[in-house]
C-alpha positions in Angstrom: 45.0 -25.7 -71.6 44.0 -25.3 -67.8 46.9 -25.2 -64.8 45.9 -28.5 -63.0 45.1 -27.5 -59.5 47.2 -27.7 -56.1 46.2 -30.4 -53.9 49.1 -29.9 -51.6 48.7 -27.0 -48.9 52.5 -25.8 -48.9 54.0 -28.5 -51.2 54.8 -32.3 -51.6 58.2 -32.0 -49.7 56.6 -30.2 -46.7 53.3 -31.6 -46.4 55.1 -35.3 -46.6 57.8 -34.3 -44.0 56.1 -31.9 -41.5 51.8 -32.3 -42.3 51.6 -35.8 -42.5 55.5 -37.7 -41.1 56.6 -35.2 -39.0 56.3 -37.9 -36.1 58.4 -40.1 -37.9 62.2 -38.8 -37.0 60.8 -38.8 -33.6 59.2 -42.6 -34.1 62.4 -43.8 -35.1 64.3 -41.9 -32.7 62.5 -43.3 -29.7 62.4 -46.9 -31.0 65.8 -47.2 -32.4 67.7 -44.4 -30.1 66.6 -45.1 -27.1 65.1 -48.5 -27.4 61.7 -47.8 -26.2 59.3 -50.8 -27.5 62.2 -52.1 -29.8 61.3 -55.6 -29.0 58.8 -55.4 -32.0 61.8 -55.2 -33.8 63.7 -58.0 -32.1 65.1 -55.9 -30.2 65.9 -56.2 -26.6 63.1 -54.8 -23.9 64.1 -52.4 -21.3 63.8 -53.2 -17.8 64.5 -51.2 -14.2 66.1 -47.9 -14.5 66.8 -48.0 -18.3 63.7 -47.8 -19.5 62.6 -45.4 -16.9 65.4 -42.8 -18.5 64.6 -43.3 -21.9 60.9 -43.0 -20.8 61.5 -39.8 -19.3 63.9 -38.4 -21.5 61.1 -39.4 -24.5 58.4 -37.5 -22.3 60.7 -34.4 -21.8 61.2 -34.2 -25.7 58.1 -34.7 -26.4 56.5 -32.1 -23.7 59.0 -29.8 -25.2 57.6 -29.5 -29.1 53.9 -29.2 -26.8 55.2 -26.7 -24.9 56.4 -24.4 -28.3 53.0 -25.6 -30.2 50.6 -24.3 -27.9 52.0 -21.0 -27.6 51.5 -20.3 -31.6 47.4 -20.2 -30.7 47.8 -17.1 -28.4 49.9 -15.4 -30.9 47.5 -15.3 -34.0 44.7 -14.7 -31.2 46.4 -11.5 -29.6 48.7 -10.7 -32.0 46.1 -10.2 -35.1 43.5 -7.6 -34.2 40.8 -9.0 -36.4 41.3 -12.4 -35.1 41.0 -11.0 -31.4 38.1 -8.9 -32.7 35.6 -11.6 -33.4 35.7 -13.1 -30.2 37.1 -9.8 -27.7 35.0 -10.2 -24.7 35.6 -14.3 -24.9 39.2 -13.7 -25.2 39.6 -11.4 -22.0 37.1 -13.7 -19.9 38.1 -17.3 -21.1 42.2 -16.9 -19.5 40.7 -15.7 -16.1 37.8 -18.3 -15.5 39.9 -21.1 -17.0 42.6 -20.1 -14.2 40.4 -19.6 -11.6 39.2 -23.3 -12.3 42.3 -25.1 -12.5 43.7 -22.8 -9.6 41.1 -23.8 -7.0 41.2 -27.4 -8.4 44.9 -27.8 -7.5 44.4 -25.9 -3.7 42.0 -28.5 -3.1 43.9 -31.2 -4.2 44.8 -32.4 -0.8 41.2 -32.2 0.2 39.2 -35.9 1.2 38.1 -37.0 -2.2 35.0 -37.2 -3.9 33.9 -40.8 -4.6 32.3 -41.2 -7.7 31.0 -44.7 -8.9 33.3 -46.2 -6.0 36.4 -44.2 -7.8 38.0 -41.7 -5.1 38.6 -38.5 -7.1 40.3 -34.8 -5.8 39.3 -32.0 -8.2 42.7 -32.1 -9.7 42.6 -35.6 -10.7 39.0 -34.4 -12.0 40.8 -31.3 -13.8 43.9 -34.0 -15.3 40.9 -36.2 -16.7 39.4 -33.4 -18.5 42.8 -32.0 -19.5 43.4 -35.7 -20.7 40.0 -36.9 -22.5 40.1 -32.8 -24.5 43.6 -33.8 -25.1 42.7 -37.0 -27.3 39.5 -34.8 -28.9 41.5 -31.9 -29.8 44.6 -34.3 -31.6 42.0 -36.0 -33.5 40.0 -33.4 -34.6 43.3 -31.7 -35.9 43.2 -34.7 -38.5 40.1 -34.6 -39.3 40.4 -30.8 -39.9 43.4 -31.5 -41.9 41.4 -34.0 -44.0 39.0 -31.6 -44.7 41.2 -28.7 -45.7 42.7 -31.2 -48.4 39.1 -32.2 -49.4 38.6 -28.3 -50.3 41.5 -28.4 -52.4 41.1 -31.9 -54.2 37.2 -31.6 -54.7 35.5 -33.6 -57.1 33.0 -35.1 -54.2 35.7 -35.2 -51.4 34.5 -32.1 -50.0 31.2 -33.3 -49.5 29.5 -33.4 -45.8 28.9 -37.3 -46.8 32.7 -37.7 -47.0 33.5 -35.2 -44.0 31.6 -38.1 -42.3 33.6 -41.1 -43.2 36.5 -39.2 -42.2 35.4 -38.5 -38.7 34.2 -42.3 -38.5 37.5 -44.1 -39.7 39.5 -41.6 -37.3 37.7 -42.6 -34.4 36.4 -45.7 -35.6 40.4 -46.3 -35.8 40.5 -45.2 -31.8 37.9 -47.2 -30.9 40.1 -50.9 -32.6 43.0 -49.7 -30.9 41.2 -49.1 -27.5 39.2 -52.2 -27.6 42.8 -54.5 -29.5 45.4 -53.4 -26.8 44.1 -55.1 -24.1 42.8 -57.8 -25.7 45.4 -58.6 -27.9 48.5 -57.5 -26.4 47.7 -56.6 -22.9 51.9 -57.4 -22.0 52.4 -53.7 -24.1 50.6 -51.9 -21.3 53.6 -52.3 -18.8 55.6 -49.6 -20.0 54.8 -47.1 -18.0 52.8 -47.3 -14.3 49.4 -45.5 -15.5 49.5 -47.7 -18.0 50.1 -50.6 -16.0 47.1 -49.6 -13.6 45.0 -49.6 -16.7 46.3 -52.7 -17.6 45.2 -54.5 -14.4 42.1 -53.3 -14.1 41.2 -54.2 -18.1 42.6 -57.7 -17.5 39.5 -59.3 -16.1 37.2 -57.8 -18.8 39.9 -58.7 -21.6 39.2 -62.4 -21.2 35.6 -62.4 -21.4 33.9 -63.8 -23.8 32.1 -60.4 -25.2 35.4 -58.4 -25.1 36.3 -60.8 -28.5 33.2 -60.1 -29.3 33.4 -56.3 -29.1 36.8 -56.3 -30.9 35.1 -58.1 -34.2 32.7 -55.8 -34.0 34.5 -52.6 -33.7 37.2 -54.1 -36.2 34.2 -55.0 -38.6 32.8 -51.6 -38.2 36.7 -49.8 -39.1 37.1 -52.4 -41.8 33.6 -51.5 -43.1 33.8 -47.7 -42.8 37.8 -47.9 -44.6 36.4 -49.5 -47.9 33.5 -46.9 -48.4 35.8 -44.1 -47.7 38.4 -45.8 -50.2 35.4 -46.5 -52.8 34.1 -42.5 -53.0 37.7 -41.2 -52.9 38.9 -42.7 -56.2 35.6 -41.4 -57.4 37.1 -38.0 -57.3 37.7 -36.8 -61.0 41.4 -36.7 -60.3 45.2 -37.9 -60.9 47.1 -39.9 -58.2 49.2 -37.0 -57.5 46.1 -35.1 -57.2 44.8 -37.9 -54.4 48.3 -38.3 -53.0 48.0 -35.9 -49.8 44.7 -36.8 -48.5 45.6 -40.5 -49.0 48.6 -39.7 -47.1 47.1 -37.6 -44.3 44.9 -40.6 -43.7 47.9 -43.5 -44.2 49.5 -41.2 -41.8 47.3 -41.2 -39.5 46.3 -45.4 -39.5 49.9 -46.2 -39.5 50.2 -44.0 -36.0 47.4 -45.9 -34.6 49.5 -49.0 -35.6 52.4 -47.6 -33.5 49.8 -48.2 -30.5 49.2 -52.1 -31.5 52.9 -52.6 -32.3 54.9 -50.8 -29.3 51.9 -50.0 -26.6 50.3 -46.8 -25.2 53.3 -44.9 -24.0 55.2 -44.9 -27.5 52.0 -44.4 -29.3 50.7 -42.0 -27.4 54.2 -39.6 -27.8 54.4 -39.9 -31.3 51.0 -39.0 -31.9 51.3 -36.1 -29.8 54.6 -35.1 -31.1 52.9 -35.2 -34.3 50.0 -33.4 -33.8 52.4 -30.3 -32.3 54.8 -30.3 -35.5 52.1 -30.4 -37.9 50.1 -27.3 -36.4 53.4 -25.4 -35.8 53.7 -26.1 -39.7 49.9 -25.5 -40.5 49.9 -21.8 -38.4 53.4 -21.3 -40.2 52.1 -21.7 -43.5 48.7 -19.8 -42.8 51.1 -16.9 -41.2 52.6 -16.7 -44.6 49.7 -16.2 -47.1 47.6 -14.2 -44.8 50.6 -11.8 -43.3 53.4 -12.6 -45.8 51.8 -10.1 -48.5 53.5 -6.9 -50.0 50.9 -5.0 -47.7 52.7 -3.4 -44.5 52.7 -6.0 -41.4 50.8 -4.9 -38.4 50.5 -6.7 -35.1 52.7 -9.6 -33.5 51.0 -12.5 -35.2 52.6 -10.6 -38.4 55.5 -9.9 -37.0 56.2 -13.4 -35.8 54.7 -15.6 -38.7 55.0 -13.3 -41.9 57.9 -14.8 -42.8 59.0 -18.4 -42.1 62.7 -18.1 -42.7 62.3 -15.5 -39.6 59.6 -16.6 -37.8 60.5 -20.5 -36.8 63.8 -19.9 -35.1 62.7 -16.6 -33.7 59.7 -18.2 -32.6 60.0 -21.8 -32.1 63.6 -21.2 -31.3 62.7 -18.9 -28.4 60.2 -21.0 -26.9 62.5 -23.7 -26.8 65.0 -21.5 -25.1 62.3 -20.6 -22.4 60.9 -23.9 -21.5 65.1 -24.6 -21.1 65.2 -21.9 -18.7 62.1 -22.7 -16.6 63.1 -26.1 -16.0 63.3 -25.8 -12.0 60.2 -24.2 -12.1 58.5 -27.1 -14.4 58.4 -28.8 -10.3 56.3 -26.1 -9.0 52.5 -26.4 -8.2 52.6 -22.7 -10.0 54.1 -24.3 -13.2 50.9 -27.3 -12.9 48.6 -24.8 -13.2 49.8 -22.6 -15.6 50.6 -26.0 -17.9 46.8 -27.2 -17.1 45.2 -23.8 -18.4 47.2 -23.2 -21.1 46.1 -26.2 -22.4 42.7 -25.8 -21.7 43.1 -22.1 -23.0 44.6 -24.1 -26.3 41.7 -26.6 -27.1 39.3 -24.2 -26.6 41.0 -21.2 -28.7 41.6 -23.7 -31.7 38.1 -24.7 -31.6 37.0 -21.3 -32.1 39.8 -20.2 -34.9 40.4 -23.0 -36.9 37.2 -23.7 -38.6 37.9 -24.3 -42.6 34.3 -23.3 -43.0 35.1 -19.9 -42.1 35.7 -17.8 -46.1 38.2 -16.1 -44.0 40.1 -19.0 -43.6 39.5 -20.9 -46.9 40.4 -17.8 -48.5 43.1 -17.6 -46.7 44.2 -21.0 -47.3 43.1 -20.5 -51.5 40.7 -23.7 -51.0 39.1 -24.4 -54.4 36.0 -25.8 -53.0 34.5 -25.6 -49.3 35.3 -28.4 -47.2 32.6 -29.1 -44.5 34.3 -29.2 -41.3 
């Protein structure tokens, strides 16, 4: 009789609670803790000064987990030789041209603006923008790549490019509804927060036309559309439910934090989604630490070092950087800090991008995928 295979990438226990709901503690803890968006609950809204701390005290958390996240890239890229190897001359070029960039933006922040398309805009604001729009790429395409890595290991037609495609379309198909929904449908859940108030009053005048309706059944048509094809070739897959169960919840995962957008407004949705994209790469790099550096073979390098063994390697790790991103907190105000936040990120996105690809046999050996997925 043949061992049914493993559909999960550590287990059901941790893919359920740090893979696909790690955002939920986090969820509830906003909405039910500190009251943020709780009147979708019938709760009461907060107004003035509250909801400015519990705002800020929500952002701090949440920049927190970004802060330790981002830091596991640059340890598998310069602490595992034959990662750093395949990219060397990349690796020593990419940190001082990103810096350079960022750097010169910010000194010329107080420079007269450009205006573009009667929109005054520094070279920082241009710099935030592109930190901001590779911000929402990079978090989806984490998804998507998580999708894909489970398609490997279900198979049976999942891993096809055909269905790589209706993943990427219901993600963003998904962004698009909630983009186009907010400000037609609730527009009074963009005054959380003063960007998203700005936003808010500038979308107001298009919200009521005619063709913005129009756009909405159109985009919802097209999600609606997309969701029932996807459904229809999954349960092709020769499989068991508990075989289906972590893509399908990957993907539920990832609709019901869009739905956190519709139900509580950009500011809530827009933490929990990026508190949940950090915990589920911490737990992604931790488990892909494990089977490639966790072997009986001596350890070389930091990345071993650091993610050989989990029982070690979160609080010495993720611990740590905790502990420094405590410490730095007077220097978090500095222009210095800005720009070192700004390229990291940048150096982040771009890093990812170039290690993470579950094409790669290095990788889907790595992570033992029974099938390749096509990323």
């Amino acid at each position: 009789m043949s061992t049914p295979r493993a559909t999960w990438m550590i287990g059901p226990a941790c893919d359920l609670a740090a893979l696909a709901f790690g955002w939920l503690p986090f969820y509830l803890w906003l909405v039910f803790g500190l009251g943020l968006g709780a009147q979708a609950f019938g709760g009461e809204a907060l107004s003035g000064r509250a909801a400015d701390e519990a705002t800020a005290l929500a952002v701090l958390a949440a920049l927190a987990i970004s802060y330790v996240h981002r830091h596991y890239t640059f340890v598998v890229v310069y602490g595992d030789r034959e990662v750093f190897s395949q990219r060397a001359r990349a690796y020593w070029l990419a940190p001082a041209l990103v810096l350079a960039i960022v750097g010169l933006a910010k000194a010329t922040a107080g420079l007269s603006p450009a205006t573009v398309a009667g929109i005054k805009l520094s070279p920082w604001q241009i710099a935030l923008f592109v930190t901001g729009a590779w911000n929402i790429w990079h978090t989806l395409q984490q998804r998507y790549g998580l999708l894909r890595i489970y398609a490997g290991k279900l198979g049976g037609g999942t891993e096809r490019p055909e269905q790589a495609r209706r993943d990427r379309a219901l993600i963003w198909l998904a962004t698009a509804t909630v983009a186009v929904a907010l400000p037609v449908l609730r527009p009074q859940l963009l005054g959380g927060h003063v960007n998203a108030r700005k936003v808010g009053r500038i979308l107001a005048p298009l919200a009521s036309a005619w063709w913005a309706w129009a756009l909405l059944a159109v985009v919802v048509g097209a999600f609606a559309w997309v969701l029932l094809r996807w459904l229809r070739h999954e349960l092709r897959a020769p499989a068991t439910w508990q075989q289906r169960a972590p893509r399908l919840a990957m993907m539920g995962s990832t609709l019901l934090l869009f739905a956190v957008f519709l139900l509580h407004g950009p500011v809530v949705g827009y933490l929990c989604f990026g508190t949940a994209h950090a915990i589920e790469y911490m737990a992604f790099v931790h488990h892909y630490g494990t089977k490639k550096y966790g072997r009986t073979q001596p350890r070389r390098g930091a990345a071993a070092a650091l993610l050989g063994d989990v029982r070690l390697a979160v609080p010495a790790l993720a611990g740590g950087l905790l502990l420094v991103f405590w410490l730095i907190q007077e220097q978090r105000r500095t222009d210095l800090y800005l720009i070192y936040y700004t390229a990291t990120s940048w150096l982040h996105f771009l890093y990812d991008g170039w290690i993470w690809k579950v094409r790669r046999p290095e990788l889907a050996r790595t992570l033992e995928l029974g099938a390749r997925s096509q990323a």
